[in-house]
N, C-alpha and C positions, 0 to 999 in steps of 0.2 A: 581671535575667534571667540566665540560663545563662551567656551568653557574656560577659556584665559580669564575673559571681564569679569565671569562670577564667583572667577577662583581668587579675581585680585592679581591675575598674575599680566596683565597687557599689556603692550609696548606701545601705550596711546599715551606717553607724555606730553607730547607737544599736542593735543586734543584741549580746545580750550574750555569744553565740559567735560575734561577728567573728575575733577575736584569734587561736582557735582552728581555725578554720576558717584561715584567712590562713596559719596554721603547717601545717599539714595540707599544705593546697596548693601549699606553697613547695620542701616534702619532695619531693612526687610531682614537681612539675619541676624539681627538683634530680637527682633519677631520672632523669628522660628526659634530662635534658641528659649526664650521666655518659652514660648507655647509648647514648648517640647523640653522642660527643665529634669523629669525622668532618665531621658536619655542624651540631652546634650550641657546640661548644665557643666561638666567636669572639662568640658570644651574649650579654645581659644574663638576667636569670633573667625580667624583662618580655616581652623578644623571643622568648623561649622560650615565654611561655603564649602569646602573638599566633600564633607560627608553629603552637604546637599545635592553635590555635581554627579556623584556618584550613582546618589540614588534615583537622580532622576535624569542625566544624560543622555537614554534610551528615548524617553519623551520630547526631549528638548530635540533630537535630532528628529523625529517622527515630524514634530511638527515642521519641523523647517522645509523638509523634504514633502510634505503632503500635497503641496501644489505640482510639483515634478512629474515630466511627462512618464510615462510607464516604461519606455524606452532608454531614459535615462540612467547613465552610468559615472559613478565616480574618476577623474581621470586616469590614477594606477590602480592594482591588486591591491584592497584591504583588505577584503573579507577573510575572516578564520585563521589569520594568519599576522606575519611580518609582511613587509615589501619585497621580501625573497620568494615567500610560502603563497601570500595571499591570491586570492582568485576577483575578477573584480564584480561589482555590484550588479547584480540582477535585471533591476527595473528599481527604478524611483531614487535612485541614489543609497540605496537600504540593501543589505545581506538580507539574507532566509530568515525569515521571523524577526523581521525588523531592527537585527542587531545592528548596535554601532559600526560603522565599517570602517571606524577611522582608529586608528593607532595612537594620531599624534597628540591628542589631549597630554601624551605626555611627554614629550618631546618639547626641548625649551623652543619658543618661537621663534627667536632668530635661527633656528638651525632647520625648519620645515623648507 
């Protein structure tokens, strides 16, 4: 998913623009980290795409989800919760003020 590719963390080995992709994305946050040497210079070029995902995972899911009918719902209960607690998405794929609905950003990919 999204948040694996920009963390570096995807199971897209056998993708034969890994490589390319990987160099691409190393560029851009080598970018933010120069443009931002205040606060990220004491960084690894990893820690830098985590603090990126973090800060802006809200946005990244907004957009993916903006074309989504109003109707639309995420398949289980993410919202506010775990997969025990959660309640499931509203409309648009999105919880109540357009939180993340998704847990698994952190859950290793072969285990979702």
């Amino acid at each position: 998913d999204i948040g694996d590719i920009v963390r570096g963390r995807d199971l897209y080995s056998g993708n034969k623009k890994k490589d390319k992709l990987e160099e691409n994305l190393n560029k851009i946050f080598n970018d933010i980290k120069k443009n931002n040497q205040s606060k990220l210079s004491q960084l690894t070029l990893d820690q830098v795409r985590e603090y990126w995902w973090e800060l802006n995972r809200e946005k990244v899911w907004e957009a993916i989800t903006c074309g989504a009918d109003a109707g639309n719902k995420y398949f289980r209960g993410t919202c506010g919760g775990d997969e025990k607690t959660g309640t499931l998405t509203p409309s648009q794929c999105r919880c109540k003020g357009d939180q993340v609905p998704t847990y698994f950003d952190y859950v290793p990919q072969y285990l979702r």
